[in-house]
C-alpha positions in Angstrom: 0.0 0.0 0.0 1.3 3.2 -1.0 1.9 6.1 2.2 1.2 9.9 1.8 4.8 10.4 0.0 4.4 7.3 -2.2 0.8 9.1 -3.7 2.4 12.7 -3.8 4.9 11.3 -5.6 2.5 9.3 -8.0 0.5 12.6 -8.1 3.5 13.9 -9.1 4.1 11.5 -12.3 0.7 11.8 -13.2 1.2 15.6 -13.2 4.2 15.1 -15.4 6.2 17.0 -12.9 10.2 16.8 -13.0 10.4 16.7 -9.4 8.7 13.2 -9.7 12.0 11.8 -10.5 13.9 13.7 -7.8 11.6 12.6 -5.2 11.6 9.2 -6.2 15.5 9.1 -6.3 15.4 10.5 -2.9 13.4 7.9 -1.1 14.0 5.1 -3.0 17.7 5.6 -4.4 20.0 3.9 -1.8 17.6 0.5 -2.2 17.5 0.8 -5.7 20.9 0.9 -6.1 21.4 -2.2 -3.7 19.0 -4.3 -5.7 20.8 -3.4 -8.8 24.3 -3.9 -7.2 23.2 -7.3 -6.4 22.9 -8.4 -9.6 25.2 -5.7 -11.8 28.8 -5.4 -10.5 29.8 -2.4 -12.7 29.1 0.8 -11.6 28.0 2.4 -15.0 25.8 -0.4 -15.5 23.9 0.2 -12.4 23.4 4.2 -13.5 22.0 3.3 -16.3 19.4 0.3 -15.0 18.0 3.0 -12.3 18.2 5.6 -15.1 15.7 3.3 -17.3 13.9 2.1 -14.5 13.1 6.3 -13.7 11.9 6.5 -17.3 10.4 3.3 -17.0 8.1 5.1 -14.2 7.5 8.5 -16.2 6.3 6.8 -18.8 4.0 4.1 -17.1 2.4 6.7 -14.5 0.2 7.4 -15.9 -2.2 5.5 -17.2 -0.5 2.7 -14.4 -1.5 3.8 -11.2 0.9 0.8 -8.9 -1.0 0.1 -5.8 2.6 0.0 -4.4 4.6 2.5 -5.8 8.0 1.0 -4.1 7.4 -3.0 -4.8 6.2 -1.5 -8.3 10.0 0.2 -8.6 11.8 -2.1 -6.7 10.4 -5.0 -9.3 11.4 -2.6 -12.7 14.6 -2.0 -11.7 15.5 -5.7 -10.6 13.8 -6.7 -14.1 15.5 -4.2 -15.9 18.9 -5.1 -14.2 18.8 -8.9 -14.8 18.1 -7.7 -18.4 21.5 -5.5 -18.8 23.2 -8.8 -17.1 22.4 -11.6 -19.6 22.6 -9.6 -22.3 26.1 -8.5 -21.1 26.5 -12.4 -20.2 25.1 -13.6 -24.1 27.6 -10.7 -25.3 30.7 -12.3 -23.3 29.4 -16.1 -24.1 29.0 -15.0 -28.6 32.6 -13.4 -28.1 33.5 -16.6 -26.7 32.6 -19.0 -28.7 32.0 -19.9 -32.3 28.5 -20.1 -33.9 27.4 -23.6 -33.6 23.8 -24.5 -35.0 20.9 -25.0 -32.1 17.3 -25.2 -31.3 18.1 -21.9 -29.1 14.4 -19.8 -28.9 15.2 -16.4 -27.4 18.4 -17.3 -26.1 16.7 -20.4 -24.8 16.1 -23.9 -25.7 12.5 -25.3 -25.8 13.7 -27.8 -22.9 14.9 -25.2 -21.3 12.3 -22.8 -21.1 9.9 -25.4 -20.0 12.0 -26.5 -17.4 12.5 -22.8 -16.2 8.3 -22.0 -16.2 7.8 -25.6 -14.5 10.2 -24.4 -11.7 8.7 -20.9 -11.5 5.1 -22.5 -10.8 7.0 -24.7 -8.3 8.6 -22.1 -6.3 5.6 -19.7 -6.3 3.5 -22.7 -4.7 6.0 -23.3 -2.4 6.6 -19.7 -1.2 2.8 -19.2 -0.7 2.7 -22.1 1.6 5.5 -20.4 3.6 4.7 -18.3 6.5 5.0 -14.5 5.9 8.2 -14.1 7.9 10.1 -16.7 6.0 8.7 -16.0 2.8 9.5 -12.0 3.3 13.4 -13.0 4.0 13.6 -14.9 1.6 12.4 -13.2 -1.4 14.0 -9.8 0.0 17.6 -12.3 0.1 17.0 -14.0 -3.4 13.9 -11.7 -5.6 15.3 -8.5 -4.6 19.2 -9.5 -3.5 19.6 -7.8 -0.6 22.4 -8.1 1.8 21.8 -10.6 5.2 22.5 -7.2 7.2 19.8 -5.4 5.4 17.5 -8.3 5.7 18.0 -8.7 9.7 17.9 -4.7 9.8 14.5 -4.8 7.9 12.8 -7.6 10.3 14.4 -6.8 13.6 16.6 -10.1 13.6 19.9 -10.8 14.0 22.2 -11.9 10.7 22.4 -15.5 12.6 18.5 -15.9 12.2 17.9 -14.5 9.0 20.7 -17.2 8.0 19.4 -20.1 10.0 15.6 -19.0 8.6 17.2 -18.9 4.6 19.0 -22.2 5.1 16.0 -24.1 6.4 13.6 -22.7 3.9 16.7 -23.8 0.9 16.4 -27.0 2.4 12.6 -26.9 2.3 12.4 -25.7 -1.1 14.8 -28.7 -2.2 12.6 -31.5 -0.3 10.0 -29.9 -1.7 11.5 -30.1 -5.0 12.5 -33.4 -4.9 8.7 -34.2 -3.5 6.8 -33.0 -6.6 9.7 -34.6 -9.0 11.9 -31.8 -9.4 15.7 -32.9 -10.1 17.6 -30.7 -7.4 
């Protein structure tokens, strides 16, 4: 749900005024940047994925009106980040190596992108059977990449529980897994 500063700021956007962005980069800067950190370990890189992900926002608001304005950023600039990374990674990988003939879709073969939307529907089930608490940590330590210290800061735990709380919902998730046929 979005707080009075979260709707100015959507006010703002719908307005079209430039102090959307400022605003937005004030509040929501440091985390953005730590999300895109997470996955892009060049600094340039990370300017420009919270650069798109701003224009991203001025030009979805409006008509998009996100009924959380931060889980609504936080998701366009971890989006936009994984993009830049494996297109940076396909780049490195085509420099690599020579071109060999494939059933590659999208970067992707069939098998492959099967496999991947079978395990998406697994995890999803799995994470909504989770209590809140667990599933919170565990998507802020593997959806959005933050650090353990960030996590334990967030929830009012220590790094020692957040840790202990990850590695027994990893070892869920693999029984789990393993349960519904899943090679782990």
């Amino acid at each position: 749900m979005n707080d009075r500063r979260d709707l100015e700021i959507i006010y703002a956007f719908e307005a079209r005024n430039e102090h959307a962005i400022a605003a937005l980069k004030e509040r929501y800067g440091p985390v953005c940047n730590s999300i895109a950190a997470g996955i892009l370990p060049d600094g340039r890189d990370r300017e420009e994925c919270l650069n798109d992900a701003y224009m991203h926002l001025w030009n979805a608001i409006p008509p998009a009106k996100p009924d959380s304005l931060r889980a609504y950023l936080f998701t366009v600039v971890r989006r936009l980040a994984l993009t830049r990374f494996r297109a940076a990674a396909a780049d490195k990988r085509r420099a690599e190596r020579a071109e060999e003939p494939s059933e590659e879709l999208f970067g992707q073969t069939l098998d492959d992108a099967l496999d991947a939307r079978m395990l998406a529907q697994l995890l999803n089930a799995y994470l909504k059977a989770l209590p809140q608490k667990q599933r919170v940590i565990f998507v802020r330590r593997y959806y959005y990449g933050m650090s353990i210290a960030e996590i334990a800061q967030s929830c009012a735990l220590t790094g020692g529980n957040v840790k202990i709380i990850l590695a027994r919902t990893r070892a869920g998730l693999r029984e789990y897994l393993k349960k519904e046929g899943y090679t782990v």
